[in-house]
C-alpha positions as CSV (number, residue, x, y, z in Angstrom):
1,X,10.2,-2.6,-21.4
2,X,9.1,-6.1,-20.8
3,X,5.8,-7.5,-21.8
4,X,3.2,-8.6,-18.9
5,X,5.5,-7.5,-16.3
6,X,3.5,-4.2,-15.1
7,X,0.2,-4.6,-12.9
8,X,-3.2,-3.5,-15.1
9,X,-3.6,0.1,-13.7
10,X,-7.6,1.4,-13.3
11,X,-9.2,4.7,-12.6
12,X,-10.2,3.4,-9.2
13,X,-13.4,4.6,-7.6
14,X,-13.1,4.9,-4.0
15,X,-16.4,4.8,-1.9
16,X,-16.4,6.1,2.0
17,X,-18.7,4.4,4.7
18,X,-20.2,7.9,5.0
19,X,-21.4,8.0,1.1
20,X,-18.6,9.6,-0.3
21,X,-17.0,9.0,-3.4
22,X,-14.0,10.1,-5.7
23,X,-12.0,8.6,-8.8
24,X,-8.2,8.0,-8.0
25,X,-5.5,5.6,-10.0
26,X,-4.7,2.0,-8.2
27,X,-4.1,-0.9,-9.9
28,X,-7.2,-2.0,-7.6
29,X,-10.4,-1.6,-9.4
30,X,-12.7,-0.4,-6.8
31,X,-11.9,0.7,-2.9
32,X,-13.8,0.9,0.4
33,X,-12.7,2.9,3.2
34,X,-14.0,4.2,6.6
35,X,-12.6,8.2,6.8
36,X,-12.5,10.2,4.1
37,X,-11.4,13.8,3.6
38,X,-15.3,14.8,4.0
39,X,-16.1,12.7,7.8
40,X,-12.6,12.6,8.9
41,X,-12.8,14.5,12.3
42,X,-9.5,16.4,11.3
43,X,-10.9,17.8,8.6
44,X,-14.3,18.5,9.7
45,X,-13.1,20.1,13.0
46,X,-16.2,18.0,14.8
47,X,-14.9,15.6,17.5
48,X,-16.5,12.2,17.1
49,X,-15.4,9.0,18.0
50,X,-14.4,6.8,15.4
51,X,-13.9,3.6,17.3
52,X,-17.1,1.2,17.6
53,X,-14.9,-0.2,21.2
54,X,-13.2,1.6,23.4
55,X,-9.2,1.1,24.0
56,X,-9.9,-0.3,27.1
57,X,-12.8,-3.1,26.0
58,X,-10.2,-4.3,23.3
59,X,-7.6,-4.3,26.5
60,X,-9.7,-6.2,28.6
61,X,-11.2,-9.0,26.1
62,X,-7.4,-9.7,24.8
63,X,-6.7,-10.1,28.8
64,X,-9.8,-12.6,28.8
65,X,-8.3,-14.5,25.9
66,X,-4.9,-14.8,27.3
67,X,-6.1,-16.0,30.4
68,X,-8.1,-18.9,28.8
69,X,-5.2,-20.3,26.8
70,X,-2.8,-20.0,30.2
71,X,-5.5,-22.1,32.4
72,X,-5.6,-24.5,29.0
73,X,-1.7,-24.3,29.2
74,X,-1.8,-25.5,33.1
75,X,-4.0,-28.1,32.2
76,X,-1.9,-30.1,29.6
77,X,1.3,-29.6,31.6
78,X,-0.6,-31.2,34.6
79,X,-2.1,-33.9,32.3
80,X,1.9,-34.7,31.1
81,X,2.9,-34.6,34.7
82,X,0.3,-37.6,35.5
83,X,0.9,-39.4,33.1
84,X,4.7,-39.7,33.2
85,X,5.8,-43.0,35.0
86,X,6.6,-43.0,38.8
87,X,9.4,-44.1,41.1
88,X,8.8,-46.9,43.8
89,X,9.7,-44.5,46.5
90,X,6.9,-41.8,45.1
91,X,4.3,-45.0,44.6
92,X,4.6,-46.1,48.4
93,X,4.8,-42.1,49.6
94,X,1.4,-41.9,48.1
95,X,0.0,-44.9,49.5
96,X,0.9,-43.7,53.3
């Protein structure tokens, strides 16, 4: 085998948000996770929710978002519009 060519492999400790912890091999010294086999809801047979937001707040702020950049969309497309030059006909149109 080639020299230097394989990744350093570690007895990697992995630590759970709920205080958890267990040794596994990674070539990642040390891991943090959110659900382990002790809190995970499947496991535990307890129903808690695991999302801080609900489906629909994450729905409705990416809805807010998107509408923001549209309206700043609108507004350069207008700004290109005026600014492009104009024909005598549509000059003396907007003077009468």
């Amino acid at each position: 085998m080639k020299a230097a060519v394989h990744p350093q492999y570690f007895d990697t400790k992995v630590v759970c948000a709920c205080g958890n912890t267990f040794i596994i091999g990674s070539t990642v010294p040390e891991i943090h996770v959110e659900l382990c086999n002790k809190c995970h809801p499947f496991y535990t047979g307890e129903q808690r929710f695991v999302d801080s937001a609900s489906r629909i707040q994450k729905f409705q702020d990416k809805q807010k978002t998107a509408a923001l950049h549209v309206t700043k969309k609108k507004e350069k497309e207008q700004k290109k519009v005026d600014n492009t030059p104009k024909t005598l006909r549509e000059m003396l149109m907007e003077v009468s």
